[in-house]
N, C-alpha and C positions, 0 to 999 in steps of 0.2 A: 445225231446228237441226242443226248436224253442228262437228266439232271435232278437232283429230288433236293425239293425243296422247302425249308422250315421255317417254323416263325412268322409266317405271313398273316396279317391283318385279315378279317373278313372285310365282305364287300369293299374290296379295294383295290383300283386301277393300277397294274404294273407296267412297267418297259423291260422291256429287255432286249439282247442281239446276239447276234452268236457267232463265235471266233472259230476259223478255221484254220490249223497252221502244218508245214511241212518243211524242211529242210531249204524250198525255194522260197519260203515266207509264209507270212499269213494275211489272212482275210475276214474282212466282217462283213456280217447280213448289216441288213437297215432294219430301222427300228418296230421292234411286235409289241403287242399288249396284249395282256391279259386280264380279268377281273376273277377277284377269287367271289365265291359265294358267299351270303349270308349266313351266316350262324345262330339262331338261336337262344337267346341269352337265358330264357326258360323253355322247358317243354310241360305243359300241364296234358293229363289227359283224365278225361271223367268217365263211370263207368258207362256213360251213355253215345262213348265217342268209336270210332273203329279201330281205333288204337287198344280199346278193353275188348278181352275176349275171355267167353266162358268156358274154360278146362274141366270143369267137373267130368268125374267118369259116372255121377247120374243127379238128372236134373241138371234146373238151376238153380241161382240164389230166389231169395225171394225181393220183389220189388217194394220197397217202401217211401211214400210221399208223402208224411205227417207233417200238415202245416207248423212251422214256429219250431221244426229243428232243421240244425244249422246242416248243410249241404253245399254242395258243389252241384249243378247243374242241378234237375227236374228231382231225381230219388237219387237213393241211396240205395244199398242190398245188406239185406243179411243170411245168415245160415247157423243152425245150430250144430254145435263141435260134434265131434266123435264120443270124447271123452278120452282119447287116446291119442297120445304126443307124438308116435310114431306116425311117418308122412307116409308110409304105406295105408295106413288106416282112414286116409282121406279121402272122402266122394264128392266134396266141394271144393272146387276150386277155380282161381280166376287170376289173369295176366294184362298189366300193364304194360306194353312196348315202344319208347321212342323211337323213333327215325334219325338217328344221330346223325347231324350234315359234316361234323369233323371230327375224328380222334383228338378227346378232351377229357379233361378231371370237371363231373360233377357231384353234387349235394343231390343226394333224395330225399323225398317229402312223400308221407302219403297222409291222407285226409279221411278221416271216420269217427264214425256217431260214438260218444261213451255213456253208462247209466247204470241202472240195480240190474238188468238184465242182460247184462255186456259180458262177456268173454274177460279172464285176468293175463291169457297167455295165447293172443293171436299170433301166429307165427309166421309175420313177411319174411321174404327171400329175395334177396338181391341177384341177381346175376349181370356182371362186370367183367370188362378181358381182363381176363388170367385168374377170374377163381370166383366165388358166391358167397354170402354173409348170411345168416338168419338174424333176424330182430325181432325178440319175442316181446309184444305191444301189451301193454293193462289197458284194455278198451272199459275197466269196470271205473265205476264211482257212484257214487251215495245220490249224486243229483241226476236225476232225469232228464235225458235227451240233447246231453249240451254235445260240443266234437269242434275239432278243430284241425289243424295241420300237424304232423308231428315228422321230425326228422328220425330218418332211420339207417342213414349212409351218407359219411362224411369221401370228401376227396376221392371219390373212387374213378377210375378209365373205362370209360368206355368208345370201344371202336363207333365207328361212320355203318349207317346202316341199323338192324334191325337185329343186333345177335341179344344184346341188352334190355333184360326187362325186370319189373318189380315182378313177386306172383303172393299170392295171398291164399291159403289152403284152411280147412276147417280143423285140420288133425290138430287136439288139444285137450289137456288131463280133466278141463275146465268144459262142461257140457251146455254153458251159456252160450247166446248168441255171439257171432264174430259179426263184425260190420265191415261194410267195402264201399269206396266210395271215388275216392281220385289219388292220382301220383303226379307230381312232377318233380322233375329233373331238371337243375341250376348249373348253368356250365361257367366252371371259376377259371377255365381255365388253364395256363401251367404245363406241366410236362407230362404227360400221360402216362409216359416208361415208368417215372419214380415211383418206389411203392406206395399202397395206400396206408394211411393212418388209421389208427385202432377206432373204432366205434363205439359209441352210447348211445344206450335209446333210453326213454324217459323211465325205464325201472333198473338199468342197468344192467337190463340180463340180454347177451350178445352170443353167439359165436360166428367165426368166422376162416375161410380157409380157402387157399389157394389151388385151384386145378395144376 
């Protein structure tokens, strides 16, 4: 017997039995249970966790721990851009990867420093089942060393496991620092098949595209 089954609650005790039937009748098992797993309601991860991994094809970022700016764990990282928007032109770069515990629709978030020294067009990239989005970030502003969380992927699917991750690359027209710091990942939930919904990030500049 085999059966697939949706819609089930996390961590949550089932019953069930199983019907056997032929021409002379049928028959039932006695009662089984099962417990589904936890799921995760967030996933945060910092760049100082094992979940962050450094992609650059040389170096790395550099570490920074300036008391009185805002962060996420011990430092933060920075790197200075290329100057050039094309992602081939990038030698820094870095990956966020959740552990997905179920095929779900979430919200991403990534977290970094902004200032007079900041990058106007950091370019995060999503990767989601069934395709990737870019979100190009204004990390710049007039006041020094403030950062917060900022949304960069609305409703999007991703599978169970480890195929899904934020990555954050230096290639950018803008030769100021890009800052790196944490992602996480809000699971709302829903149908994961349905398409995703269009995107905005806090300047409005977006693409996005299906594999």
């Amino acid at each position: 017997h085999s059966a697939g089954l949706t819609g089930l609650a996390p961590n949550t005790l089932y019953h069930y039995r199983v019907r056997s039937a032929n021409p002379a009748g049928a028959t039932y098992s006695g009662d089984y249970t099962f417990t589904t797993t936890d799921v995760e309601a967030e996933i945060l991860i910092d760049n100082t966790d094992p979940r962050w991994t450094n992609t650059s094809t040389s170096g790395g970022w550099t570490i920074r721990n300036l008391a009185g700016v805002p962060k996420i764990g011990a430092n933060y990282l920075t790197a200075a851009a290329t100057g050039i928007p094309q992602e081939s032109s990038a030698n820094k770069s870095c990956r966020w990867t959740p552990n997905i515990a179920a095929f779900s629709i979430y919200d991403v978030w990534v977290y970094y420093q902004i200032g007079p020294n900041r990058n106007n067009a950091a370019p995060y990239k999503v990767f989601y089942h069934g395709g990737s989005l870019t979100s190009v970030q204004n990390q710049y502003s007039p006041d020094p060393e403030t950062g917060g969380w900022f949304q960069i992927g609305w409703d999007l699917p991703f599978a169970a496991g480890t195929s899904g991750y934020v990555q954050l690359a230096n290639n950018s027209a803008d030769t100021r620092l890009i800052s790196a710091d944490a992602a996480k990942f809000i699971r709302k939930g829903g149908d994961p098949s349905a398409p995703s919904q269009p995107v905005v990030t806090d300047d409005g500049l977006f693409t996005a595209s299906r594999d």
